[in-house]
C-alpha positions as CSV (number, residue, x, y, z in Angstrom):
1,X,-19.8,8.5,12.7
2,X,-16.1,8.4,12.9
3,X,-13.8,5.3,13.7
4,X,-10.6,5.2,13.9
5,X,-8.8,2.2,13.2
6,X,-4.7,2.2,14.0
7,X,-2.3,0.5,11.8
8,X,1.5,-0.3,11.8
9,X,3.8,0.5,8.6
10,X,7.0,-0.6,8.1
11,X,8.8,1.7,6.0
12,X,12.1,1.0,3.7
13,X,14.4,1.7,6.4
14,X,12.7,-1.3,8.9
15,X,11.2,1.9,11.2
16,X,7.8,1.1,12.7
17,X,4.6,4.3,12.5
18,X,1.7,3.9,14.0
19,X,-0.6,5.5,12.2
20,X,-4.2,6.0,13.2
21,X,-6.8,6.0,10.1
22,X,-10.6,7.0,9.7
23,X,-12.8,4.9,8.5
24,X,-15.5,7.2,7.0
25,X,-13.2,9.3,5.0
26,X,-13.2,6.2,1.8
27,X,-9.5,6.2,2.1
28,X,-7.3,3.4,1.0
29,X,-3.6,2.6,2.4
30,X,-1.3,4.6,-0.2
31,X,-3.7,7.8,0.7
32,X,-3.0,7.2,4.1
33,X,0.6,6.7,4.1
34,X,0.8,9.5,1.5
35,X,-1.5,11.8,4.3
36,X,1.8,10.6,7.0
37,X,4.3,11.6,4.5
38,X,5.4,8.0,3.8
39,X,7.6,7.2,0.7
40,X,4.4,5.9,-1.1
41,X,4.4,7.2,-4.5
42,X,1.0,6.7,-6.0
43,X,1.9,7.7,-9.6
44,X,-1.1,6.8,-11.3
45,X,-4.1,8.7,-8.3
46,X,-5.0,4.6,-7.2
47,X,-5.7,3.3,-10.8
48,X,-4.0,-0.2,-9.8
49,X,-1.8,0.8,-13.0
50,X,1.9,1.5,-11.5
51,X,2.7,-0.8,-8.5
52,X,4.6,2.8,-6.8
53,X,2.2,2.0,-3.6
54,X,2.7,-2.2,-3.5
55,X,3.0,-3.1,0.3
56,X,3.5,-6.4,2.1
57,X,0.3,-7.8,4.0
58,X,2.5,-8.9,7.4
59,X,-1.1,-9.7,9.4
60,X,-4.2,-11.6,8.4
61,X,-7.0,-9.0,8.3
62,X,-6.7,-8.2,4.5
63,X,-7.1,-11.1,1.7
64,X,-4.6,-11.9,-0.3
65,X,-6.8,-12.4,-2.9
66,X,-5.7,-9.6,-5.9
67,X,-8.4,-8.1,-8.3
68,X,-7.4,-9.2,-12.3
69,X,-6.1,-5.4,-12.4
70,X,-4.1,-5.8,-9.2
71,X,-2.9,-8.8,-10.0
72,X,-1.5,-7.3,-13.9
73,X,0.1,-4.8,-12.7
74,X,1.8,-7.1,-9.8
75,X,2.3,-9.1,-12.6
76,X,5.4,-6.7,-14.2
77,X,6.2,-5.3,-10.6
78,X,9.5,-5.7,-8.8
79,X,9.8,-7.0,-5.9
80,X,7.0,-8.8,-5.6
81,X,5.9,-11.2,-2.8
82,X,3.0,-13.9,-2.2
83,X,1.8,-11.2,0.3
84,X,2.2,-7.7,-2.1
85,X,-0.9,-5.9,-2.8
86,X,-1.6,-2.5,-4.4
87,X,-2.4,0.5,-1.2
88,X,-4.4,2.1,-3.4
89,X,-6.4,-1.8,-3.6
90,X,-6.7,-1.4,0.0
91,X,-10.0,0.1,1.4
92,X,-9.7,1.5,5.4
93,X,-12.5,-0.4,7.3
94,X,-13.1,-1.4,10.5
95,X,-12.0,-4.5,10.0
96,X,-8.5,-3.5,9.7
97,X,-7.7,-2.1,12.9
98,X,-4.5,-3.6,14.1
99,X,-3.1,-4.0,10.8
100,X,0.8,-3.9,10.0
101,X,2.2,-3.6,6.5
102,X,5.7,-3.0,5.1
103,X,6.6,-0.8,2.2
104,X,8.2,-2.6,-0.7
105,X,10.9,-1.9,-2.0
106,X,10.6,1.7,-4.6
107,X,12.1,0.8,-8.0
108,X,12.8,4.1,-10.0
109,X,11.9,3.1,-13.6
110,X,14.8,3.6,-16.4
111,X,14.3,6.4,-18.9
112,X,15.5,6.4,-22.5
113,X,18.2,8.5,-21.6
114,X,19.6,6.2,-18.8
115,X,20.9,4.0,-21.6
């Protein structure tokens, strides 16, 4: 049976989308910005191992409370804030309806041949 939750994300440029999101699809938040076109890169497929989907928790309904993966990469992220998490770390239930996130910042990485 199909719920639909809707949440609010706050992308780069301080423009609010309200998005509406299954619940029985398994989805997490960077798959669901990614399926609204939203500058979410999700380099690494939702592996917790490149920080390209980090949001900021601006309501209560998700924990703050990072996995030891989560919190590694976090760890060497930019832009980091007490209420960053991982999108891909973020599962779509039914508890989430109303929720409002902001992207973070994107931070391109330097290659060798920026130097």
């Amino acid at each position: 049976m199909e719920t639909i939750i809707n949440i609010t994300v706050v992308d780069r440029e301080g423009t609010e989308h309200k998005l509406e999101a299954p619940t029985d699809m398994n989805m997490n938040m960077m798959e669901l910005c990614k399926s609204y076109e939203l500058p979410v890169a999700g380099t690494c497929g939702g592996m917790a191992m490149c920080a390209s989907c980090q949001i900021y928790v601006l309501t209560n309904h998700v924990p703050l409370i990072r996995s030891e993966d989560e919190q590694a990469m976090l760890d060497e992220a930019w832009h980091v804030e007490d209420n960053s998490r991982l999108g891909c770390q973020i599962q779509l239930t039914k508890k989430l309806d109303g929720l409002k996130v902001e992207l973070a910042p994107y931070v391109e990485e330097e290659s060798d041949d920026d130097w």
